[in-house]
C-alpha positions as CSV (number, residue, x, y, z in Angstrom):
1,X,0.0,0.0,0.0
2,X,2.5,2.3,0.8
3,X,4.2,1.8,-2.8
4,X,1.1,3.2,-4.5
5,X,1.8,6.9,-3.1
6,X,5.6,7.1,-3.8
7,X,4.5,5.7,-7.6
8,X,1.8,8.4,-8.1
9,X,4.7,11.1,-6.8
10,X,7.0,9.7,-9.1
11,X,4.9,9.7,-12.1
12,X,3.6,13.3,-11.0
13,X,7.3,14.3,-11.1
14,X,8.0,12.8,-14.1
15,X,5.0,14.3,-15.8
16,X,5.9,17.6,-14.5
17,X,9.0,17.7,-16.2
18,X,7.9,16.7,-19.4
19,X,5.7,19.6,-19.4
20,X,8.9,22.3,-17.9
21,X,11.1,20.6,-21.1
22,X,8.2,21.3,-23.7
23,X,7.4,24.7,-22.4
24,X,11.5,25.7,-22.8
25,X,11.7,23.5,-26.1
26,X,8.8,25.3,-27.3
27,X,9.5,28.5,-26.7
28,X,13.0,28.3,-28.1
29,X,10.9,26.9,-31.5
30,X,8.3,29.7,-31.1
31,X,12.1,31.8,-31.6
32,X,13.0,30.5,-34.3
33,X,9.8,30.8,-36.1
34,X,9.4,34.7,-35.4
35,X,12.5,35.4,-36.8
36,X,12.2,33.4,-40.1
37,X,8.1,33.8,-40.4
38,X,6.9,37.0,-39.1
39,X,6.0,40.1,-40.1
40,X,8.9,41.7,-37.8
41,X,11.8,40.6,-39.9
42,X,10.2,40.2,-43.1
43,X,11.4,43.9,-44.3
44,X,14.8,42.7,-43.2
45,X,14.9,39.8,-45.2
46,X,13.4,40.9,-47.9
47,X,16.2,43.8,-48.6
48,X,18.8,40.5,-48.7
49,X,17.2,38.9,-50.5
50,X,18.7,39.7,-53.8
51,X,22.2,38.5,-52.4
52,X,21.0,34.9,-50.8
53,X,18.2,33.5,-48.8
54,X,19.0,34.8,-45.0
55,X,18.5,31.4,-44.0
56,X,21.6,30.1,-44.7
57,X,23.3,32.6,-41.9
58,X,20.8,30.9,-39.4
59,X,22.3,27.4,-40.4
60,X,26.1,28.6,-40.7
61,X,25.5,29.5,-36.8
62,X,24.1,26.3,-36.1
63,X,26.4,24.1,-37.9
64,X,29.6,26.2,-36.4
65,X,28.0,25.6,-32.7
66,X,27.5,22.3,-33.7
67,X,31.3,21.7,-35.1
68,X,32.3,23.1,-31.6
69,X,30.2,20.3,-30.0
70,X,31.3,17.3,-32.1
71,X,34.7,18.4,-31.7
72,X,35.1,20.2,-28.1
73,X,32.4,18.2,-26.0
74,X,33.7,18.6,-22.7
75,X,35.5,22.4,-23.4
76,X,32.4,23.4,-24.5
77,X,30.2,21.6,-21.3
78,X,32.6,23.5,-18.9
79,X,31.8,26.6,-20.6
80,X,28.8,26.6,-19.8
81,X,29.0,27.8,-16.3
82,X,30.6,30.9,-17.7
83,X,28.2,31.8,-20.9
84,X,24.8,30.6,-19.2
85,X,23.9,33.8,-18.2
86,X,25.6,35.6,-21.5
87,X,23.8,33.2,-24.8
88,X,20.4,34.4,-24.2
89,X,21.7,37.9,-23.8
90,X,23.7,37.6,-27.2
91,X,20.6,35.3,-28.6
92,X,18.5,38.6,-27.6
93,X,20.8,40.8,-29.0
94,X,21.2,38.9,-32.3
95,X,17.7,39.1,-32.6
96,X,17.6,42.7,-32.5
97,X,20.4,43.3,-35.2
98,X,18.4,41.2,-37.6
99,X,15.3,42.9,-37.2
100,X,16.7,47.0,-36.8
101,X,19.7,46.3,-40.0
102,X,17.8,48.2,-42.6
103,X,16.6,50.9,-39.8
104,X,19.2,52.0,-38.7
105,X,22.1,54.3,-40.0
106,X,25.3,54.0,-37.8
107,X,25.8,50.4,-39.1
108,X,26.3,48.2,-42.6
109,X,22.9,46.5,-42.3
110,X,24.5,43.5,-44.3
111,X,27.0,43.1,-41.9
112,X,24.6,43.5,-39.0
113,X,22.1,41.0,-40.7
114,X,25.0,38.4,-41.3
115,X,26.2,38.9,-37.7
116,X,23.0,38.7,-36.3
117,X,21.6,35.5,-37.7
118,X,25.1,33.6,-37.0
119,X,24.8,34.3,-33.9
120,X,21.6,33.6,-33.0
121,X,21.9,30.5,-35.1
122,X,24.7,29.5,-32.4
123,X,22.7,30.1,-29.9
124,X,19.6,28.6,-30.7
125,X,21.6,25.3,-31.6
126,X,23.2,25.4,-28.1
127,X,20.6,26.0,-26.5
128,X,18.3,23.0,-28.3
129,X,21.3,20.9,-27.4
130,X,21.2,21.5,-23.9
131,X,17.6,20.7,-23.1
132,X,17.5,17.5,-25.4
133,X,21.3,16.4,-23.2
134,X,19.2,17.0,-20.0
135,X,15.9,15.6,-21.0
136,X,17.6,12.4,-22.5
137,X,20.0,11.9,-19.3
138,X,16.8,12.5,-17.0
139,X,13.6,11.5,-18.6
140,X,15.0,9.1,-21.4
141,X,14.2,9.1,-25.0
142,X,10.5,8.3,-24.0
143,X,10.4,11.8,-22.4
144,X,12.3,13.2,-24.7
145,X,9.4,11.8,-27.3
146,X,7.2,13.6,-25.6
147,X,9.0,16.2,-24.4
148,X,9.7,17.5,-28.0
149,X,6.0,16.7,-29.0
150,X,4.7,18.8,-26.6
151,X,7.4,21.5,-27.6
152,X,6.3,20.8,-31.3
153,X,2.7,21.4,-30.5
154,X,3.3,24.8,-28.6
155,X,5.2,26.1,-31.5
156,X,2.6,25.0,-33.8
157,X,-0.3,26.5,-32.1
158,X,1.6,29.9,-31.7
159,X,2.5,30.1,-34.9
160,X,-1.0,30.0,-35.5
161,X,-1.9,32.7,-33.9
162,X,0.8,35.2,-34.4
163,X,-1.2,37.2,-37.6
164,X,-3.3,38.0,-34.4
165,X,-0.5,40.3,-33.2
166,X,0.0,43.3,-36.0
167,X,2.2,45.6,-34.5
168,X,5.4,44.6,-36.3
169,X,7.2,46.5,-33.2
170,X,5.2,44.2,-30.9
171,X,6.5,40.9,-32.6
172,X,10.3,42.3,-32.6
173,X,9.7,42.3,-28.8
174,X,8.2,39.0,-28.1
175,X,11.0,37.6,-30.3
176,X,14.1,39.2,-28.4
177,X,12.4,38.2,-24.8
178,X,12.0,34.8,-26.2
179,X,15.6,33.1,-25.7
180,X,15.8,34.7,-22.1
181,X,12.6,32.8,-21.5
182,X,13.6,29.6,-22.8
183,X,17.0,29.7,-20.5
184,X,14.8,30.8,-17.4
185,X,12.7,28.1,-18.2
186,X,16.0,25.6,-18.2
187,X,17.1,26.9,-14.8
188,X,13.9,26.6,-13.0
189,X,14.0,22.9,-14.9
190,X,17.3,22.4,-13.5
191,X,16.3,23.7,-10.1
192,X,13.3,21.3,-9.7
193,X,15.4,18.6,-10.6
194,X,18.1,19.2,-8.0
195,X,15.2,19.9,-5.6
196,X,13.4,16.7,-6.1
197,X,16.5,14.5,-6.8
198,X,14.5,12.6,-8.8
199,X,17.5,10.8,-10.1
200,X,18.7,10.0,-6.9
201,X,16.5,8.7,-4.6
202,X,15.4,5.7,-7.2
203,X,11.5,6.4,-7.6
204,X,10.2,6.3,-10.9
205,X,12.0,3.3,-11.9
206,X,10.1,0.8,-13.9
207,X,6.7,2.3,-13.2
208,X,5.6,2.8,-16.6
209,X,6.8,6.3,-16.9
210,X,9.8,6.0,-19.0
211,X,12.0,7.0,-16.7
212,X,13.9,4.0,-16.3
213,X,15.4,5.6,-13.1
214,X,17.2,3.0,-10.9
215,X,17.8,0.2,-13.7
216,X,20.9,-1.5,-13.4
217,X,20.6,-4.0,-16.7
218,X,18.6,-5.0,-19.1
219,X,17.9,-7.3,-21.8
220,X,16.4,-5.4,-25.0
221,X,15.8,-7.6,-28.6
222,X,18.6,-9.7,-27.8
223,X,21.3,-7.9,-27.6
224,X,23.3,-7.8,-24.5
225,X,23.5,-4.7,-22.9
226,X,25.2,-2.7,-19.6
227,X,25.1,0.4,-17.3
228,X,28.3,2.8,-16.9
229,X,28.3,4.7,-13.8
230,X,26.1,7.5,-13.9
231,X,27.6,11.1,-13.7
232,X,25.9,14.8,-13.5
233,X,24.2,16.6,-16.3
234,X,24.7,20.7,-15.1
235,X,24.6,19.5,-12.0
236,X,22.3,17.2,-12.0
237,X,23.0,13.7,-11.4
238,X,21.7,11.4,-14.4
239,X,20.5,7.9,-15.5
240,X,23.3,5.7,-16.7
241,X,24.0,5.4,-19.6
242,X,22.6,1.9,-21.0
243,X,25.7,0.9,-23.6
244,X,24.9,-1.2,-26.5
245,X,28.0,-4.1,-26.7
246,X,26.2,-5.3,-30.6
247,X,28.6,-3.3,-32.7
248,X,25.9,-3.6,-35.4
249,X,24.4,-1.4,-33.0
250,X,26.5,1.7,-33.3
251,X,26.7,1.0,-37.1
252,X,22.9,1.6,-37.2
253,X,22.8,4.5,-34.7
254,X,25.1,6.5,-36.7
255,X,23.4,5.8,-40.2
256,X,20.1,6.4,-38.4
257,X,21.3,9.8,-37.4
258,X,23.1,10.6,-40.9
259,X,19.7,9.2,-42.6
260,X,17.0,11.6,-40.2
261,X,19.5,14.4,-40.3
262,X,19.4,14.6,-44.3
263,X,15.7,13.8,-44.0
264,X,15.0,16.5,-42.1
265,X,17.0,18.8,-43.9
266,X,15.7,17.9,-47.4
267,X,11.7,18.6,-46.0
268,X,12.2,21.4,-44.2
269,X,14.1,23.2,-47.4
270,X,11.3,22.0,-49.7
271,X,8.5,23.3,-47.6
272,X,7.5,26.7,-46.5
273,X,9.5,26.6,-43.1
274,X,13.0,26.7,-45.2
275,X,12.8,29.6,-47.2
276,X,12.4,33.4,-45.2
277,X,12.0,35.4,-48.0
278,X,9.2,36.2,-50.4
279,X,6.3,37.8,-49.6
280,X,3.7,34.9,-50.3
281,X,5.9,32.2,-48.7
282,X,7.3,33.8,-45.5
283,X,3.7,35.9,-44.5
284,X,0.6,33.3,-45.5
285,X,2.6,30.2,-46.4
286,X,3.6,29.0,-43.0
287,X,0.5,30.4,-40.8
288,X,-2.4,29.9,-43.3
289,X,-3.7,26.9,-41.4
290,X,-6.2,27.6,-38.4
291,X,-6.6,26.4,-35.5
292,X,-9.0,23.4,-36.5
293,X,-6.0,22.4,-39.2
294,X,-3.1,22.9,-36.2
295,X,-5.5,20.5,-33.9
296,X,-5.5,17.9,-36.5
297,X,-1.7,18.5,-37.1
298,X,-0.8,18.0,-33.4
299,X,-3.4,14.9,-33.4
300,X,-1.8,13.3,-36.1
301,X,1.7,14.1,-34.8
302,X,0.7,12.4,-31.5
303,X,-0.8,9.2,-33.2
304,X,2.5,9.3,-35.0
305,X,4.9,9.2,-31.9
306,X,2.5,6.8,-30.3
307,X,2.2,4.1,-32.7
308,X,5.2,4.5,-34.9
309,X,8.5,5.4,-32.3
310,X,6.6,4.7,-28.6
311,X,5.2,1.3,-29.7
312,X,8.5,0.0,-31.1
313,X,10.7,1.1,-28.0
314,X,11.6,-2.5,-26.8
315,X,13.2,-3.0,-30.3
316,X,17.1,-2.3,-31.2
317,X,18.3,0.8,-32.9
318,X,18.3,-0.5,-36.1
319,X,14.8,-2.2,-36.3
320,X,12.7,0.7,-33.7
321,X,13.1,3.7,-36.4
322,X,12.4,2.7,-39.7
323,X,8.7,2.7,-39.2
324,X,8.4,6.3,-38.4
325,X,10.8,7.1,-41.7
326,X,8.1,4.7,-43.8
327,X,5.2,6.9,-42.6
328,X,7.4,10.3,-43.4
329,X,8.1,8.8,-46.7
330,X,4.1,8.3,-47.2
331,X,3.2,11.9,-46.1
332,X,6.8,13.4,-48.7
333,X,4.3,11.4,-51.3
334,X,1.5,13.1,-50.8
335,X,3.0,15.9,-51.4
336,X,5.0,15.3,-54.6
337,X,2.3,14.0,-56.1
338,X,0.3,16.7,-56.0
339,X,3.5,18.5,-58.1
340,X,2.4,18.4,-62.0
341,X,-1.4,17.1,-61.0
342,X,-4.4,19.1,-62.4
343,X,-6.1,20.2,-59.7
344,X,-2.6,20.9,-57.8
345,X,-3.4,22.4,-54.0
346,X,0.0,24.6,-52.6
347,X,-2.2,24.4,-49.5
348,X,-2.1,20.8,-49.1
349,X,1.8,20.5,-50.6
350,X,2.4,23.1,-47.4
351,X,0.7,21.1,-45.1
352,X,1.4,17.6,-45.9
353,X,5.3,18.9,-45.6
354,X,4.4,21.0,-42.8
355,X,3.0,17.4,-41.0
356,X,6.4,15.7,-42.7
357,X,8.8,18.5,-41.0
358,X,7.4,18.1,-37.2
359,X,7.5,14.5,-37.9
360,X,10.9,14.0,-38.7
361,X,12.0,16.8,-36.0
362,X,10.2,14.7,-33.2
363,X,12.1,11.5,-35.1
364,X,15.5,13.5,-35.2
365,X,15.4,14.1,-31.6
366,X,14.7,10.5,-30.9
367,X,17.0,9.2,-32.4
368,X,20.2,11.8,-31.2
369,X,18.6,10.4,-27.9
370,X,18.6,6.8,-28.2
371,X,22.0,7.1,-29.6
372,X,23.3,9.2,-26.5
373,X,22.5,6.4,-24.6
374,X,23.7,3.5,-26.6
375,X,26.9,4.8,-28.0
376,X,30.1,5.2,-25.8
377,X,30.5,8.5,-27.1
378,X,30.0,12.0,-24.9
379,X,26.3,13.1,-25.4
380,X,27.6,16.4,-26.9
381,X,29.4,15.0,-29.9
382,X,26.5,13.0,-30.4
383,X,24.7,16.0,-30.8
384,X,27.3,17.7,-32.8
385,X,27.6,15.4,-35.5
386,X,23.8,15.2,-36.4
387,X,23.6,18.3,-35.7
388,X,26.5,19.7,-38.4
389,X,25.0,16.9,-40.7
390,X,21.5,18.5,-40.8
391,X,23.0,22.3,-41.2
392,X,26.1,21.6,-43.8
393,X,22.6,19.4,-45.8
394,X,20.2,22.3,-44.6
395,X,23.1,25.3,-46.3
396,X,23.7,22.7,-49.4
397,X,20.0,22.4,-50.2
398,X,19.4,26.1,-49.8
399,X,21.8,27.4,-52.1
400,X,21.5,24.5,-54.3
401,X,17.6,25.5,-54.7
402,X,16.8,28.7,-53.4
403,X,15.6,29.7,-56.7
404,X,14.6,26.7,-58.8
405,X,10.6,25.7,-59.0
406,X,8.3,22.8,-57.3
407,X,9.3,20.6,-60.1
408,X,13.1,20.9,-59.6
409,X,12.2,20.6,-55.9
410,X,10.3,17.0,-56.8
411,X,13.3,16.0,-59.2
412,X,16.1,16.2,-56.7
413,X,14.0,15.0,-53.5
414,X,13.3,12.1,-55.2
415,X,17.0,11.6,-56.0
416,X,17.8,12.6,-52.3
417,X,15.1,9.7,-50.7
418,X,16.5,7.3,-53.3
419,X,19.3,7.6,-51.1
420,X,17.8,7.2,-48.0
421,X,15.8,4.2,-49.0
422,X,19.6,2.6,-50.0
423,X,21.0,3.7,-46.6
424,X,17.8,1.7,-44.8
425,X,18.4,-1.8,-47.0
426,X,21.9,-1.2,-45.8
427,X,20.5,-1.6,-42.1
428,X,18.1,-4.5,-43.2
429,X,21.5,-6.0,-44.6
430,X,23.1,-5.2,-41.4
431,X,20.6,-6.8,-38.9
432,X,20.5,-10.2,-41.3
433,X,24.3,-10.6,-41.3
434,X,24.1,-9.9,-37.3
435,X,21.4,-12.9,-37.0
436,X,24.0,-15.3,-39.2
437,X,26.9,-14.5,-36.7
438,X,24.5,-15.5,-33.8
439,X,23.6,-18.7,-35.0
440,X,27.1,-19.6,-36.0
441,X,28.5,-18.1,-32.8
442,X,29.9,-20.7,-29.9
443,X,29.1,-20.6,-26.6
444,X,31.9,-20.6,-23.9
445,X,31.7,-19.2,-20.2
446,X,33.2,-15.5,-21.9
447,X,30.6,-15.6,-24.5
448,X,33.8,-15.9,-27.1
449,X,36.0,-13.2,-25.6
450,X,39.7,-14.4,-25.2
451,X,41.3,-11.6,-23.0
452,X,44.4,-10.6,-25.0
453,X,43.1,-11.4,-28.2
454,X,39.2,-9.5,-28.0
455,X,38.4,-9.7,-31.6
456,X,34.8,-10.3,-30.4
457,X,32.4,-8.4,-28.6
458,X,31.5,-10.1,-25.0
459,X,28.2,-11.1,-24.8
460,X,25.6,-10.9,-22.0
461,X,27.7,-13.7,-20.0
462,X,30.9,-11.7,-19.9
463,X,29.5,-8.7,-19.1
464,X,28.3,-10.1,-16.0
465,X,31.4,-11.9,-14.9
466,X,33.6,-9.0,-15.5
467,X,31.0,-6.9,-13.2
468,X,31.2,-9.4,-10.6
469,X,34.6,-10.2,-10.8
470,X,35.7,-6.2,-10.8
471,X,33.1,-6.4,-7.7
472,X,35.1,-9.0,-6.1
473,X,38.5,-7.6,-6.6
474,X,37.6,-4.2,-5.5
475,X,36.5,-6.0,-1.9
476,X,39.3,-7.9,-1.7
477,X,41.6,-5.2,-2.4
478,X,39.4,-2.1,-0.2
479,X,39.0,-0.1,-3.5
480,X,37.5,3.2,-3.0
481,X,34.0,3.3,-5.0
482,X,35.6,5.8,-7.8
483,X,38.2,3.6,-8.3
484,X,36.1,0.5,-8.6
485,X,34.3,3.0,-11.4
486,X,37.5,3.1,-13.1
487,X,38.5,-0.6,-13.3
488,X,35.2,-1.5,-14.5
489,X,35.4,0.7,-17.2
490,X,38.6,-0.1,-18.1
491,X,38.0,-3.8,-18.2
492,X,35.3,-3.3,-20.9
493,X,38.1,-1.6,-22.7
494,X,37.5,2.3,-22.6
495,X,40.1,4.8,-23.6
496,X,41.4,7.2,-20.5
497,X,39.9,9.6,-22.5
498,X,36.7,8.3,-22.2
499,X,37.0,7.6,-18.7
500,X,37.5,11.3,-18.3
501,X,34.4,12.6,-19.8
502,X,32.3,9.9,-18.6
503,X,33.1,10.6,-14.8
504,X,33.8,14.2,-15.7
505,X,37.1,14.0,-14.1
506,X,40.4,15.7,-15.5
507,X,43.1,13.3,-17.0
508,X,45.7,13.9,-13.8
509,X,42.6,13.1,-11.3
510,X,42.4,9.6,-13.4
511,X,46.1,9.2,-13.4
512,X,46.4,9.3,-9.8
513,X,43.4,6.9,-9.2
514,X,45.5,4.4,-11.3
515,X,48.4,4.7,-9.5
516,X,46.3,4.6,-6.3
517,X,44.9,1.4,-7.4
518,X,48.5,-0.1,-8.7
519,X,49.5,0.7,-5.3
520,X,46.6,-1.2,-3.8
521,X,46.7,-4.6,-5.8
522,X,50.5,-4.6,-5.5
523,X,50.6,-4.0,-10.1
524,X,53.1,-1.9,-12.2
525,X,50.7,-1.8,-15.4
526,X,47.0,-2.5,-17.0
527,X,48.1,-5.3,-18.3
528,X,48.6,-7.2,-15.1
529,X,45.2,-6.0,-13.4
530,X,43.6,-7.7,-16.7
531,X,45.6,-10.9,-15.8
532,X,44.4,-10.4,-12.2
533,X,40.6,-9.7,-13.3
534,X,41.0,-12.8,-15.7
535,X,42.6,-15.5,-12.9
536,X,40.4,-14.3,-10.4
537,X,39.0,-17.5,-8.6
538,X,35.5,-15.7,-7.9
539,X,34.0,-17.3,-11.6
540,X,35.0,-19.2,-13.8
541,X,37.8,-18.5,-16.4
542,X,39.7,-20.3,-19.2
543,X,43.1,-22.3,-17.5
544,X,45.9,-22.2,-18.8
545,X,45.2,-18.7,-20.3
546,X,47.1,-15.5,-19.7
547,X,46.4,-12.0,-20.5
């Protein structure tokens, strides 16, 4: 009885930060689409427009803060303290030099448009990286499904009803007051969660909420998987991350990503929401539907993430997303078809892409997720690499066909999903060859793993006797728990480095551990704590054999 209580807490917590992340999500969104869809920055890009479409400033700043992430993880994580207070200031700022270029005098209003949009670009991609890090590492990629539908659905209905507002003065407002929001937002988030401690305490753990807090293994389409320790997310202490040892797996996470990156990139530059200039695109285009046609967008969005990405969660990585890319595919045919047809609606072309583009952004972010968690790779260059994928494809397709009709649009969209369709037989081809190598596979007590040798990759029974015996060795030998962190993660063959962004410690903080831990089992060298770990006499191991 006294379970039920702590259950209905937990899922009352977790439901309460679902709705905090979409509210900051969606109001970053709701950003973006002021400055590329509203009447308070058309003028500006409208005098631009005879150079390029301004759009492609916006994605040079997101693929440059993206570059930083894929390359700088951790630099650009321990920045953050500094330049949390400062981004939504300069994201503000931005704002206003985009929208005041062409009325002012003192300045180039090129230069100030170019600056302007680069920058907030930057920031807008930093910031959309930092709630989908936090919402992943807390709520899992079920909240983040969620999370970034209900974000989707706030920016819908707002951009809705922005014709409602006509002072063009008035929108310039709302937009620059918009980033500060979204990072007030993120700290009250981040204050709730450190107030709760919903990650520490346990609760919430395999209560049908999706927060998988507490879990410690688990067993997912066959494919052995474990838990690394768990570390903080800005300051807040997060679920473990749950790594996939199927190297198919990491194969099909990153062709996933490079596959729903291009995807996204191609439908949003074919549809309205890629192109911020024109008069009859950027003003009616993008907010012609009303408020009956948003409902039915947002309900078909939510049978979507339902039945297509929710439903097939128990699945592996490279079986659980090619339904939602079959359905996207359905709704980019709807709309080509209508291309060349006589009684050819632009109203339904916008809004079957319109449906397409939150599809595949609620897909994008699902998959960055699930591949935060299953890759042994730090969550931010995770981020960075789909992330410069979709803007360097995003620029490309831009100046490529800022100026070329619906027809040219159809021709090379075909070309560009005749692509796609060859990267997802190369997953099918991946997942068959995996099943043929486990049924020719041999069983043995390290599920085929010869210390020294490792050409394979351990399976669920190794995992579970290097855990136990790393457990029994640290006991025997009074390692400290961070140290007993650190030999489990070397014995499933991580990289210093990785060891150092995983427990966000610095590379001299791990080298002293090791030598703490030399010290204690009486060692000069890895290699002989892998010949200890392998003799130990607490399971079974292979006699005769030496590491």
């Amino acid at each position: 009885m006294s379970l039920i209580p702590k259950r209905n807490n937990a899922r009352r917590q977790y439901l309460s930060l679902a709705a905090l992340f979409s509210c900051g999500l969606g109001t970053n969104l709701m950003w973006c689409n002021f400055i590329g869809h509203s009447n308070g920055f058309l003028s500006s890009a409208l005098e631009f427009s005879h150079l390029v479409n301004v759009r492609v400033f916006w994605l040079a700043g997101i693929s440059l803060a993206c570059v930083l992430l894929a390359i700088l993880p951790g630099k650009v994580r321990h920045l953050d303290k500094q330049l949390k207070s400062t981004v939504p200031l300069l994201a503000a700022s931005a704002t206003g030099f985009f929208a005041l270029a062409y009325s002012q005098f003192l300045f180039d209003p090129q230069v100030l448009t170019v600056v302007g949009l680069t920058v907030a670009g930057s920031t807008y991609a930093w910031t959309s990286a930092k709630y989908n890090l936090l919402m992943v590492r807390v709520l899992g990629v079920k909240g983040t499904l969620w999370g970034t539908f209900g974000a989707l659905s706030i920016m819908l209905f707002a951009s809705a009803l922005t014709p409602l507002i006509p002072d063009n003065g008035v929108l310039v407002a709302i937009a620059m007051a918009l980033p500060v929001m979204s990072a007030i937002i993120f700290e009250v988030t981040r204050r709730v969660l450190l107030a709760n401690r919903i990650n520490e305490t346990g609760e919430g753990a395999n209560e049908g909420d999706g927060a998988g807090i507490g879990q410690q293994r688990e067993e997912k389409a066959g494919i052995a998987e474990c838990m690394v320790p768990a570390k903080r997310v800005f300051g807040v202490r997060a679920r473990p991350k749950t790594l996939s040892e199927n190297p198919l797996d990491k194969g099909a996470s990153y062709t996933f990503m490079v596959a729903v990156a291009l995807m996204l990139a191609t439908i949003r530059s074919l549809g309205a929401y890629g192109v911020w200039q024109g008069t009859e695109i950027a003003t009616t285009a993008s907010f012609a539907f009303s408020l009956p046609s948003v409902a039915l967008m947002v309900c078909l969005l939510a049978v979507f993430a339902y039945f297509t990405i929710g439903k097939m969660e128990g699945h592996s990585i490279g079986v659980r997303f090619i339904p939602p890319i079959i359905v996207i595919f359905a709704g980019i045919f709807i709309a080509i078809v209508q291309i060349g047809s006589t009684g050819f609606s632009s109203q339904i072309y916008n809004y079957s892409l319109l449906e397409a583009d939150v599809c595949s952004h609620l897909l994008f972010w699902c998959v960055v997720g699930a591949s935060m968690e299953r890759l042994a790779v730090p969550s931010f260059r995770v981020i960075g690499i789909a992330g410069t994928i979709y803007g360097s494809a995003s620029v490309a397709w831009v100046v490529l066909l800022g100026n070329t009709n619906l027809v040219d649009y159809s021709f090379v969209a075909i070309i560009t999903y005749g692509l796609l369709a060859i990267a997802l037989i190369g997953i099918w081809m991946l997942l068959k060859q995996s099943e043929r190598s486990a049924a020719k596979a041999t069983l043995d007590p390290w599920g085929g793993i010869t210390p020294g040798k490792g050409s394979l990759v351990p399976s669920e029974n190794a995992t579970d006797m290097i855990a136990a015996k790393c457990e029994a060795i640290s006991e025997e030998y009074r390692l400290s728990t961070r140290e007993k962190e650190i030999i489990f993660l070397l014995a499933q063959g991580r990289t210093r480095r990785f060891i150092c962004e995983e427990l966000v410690l610095s590379d001299n903080t791990i080298k002293t551990h090791l030598t703490h831990i030399y010290a204690k089992m009486g060692i000069s060298s890895r290699q002989q704590m892998f010949n200890l770990l392998w003799e130990h006499p607490g399971h079974p191991g292979q006699p005769g054999q030496s590491a």
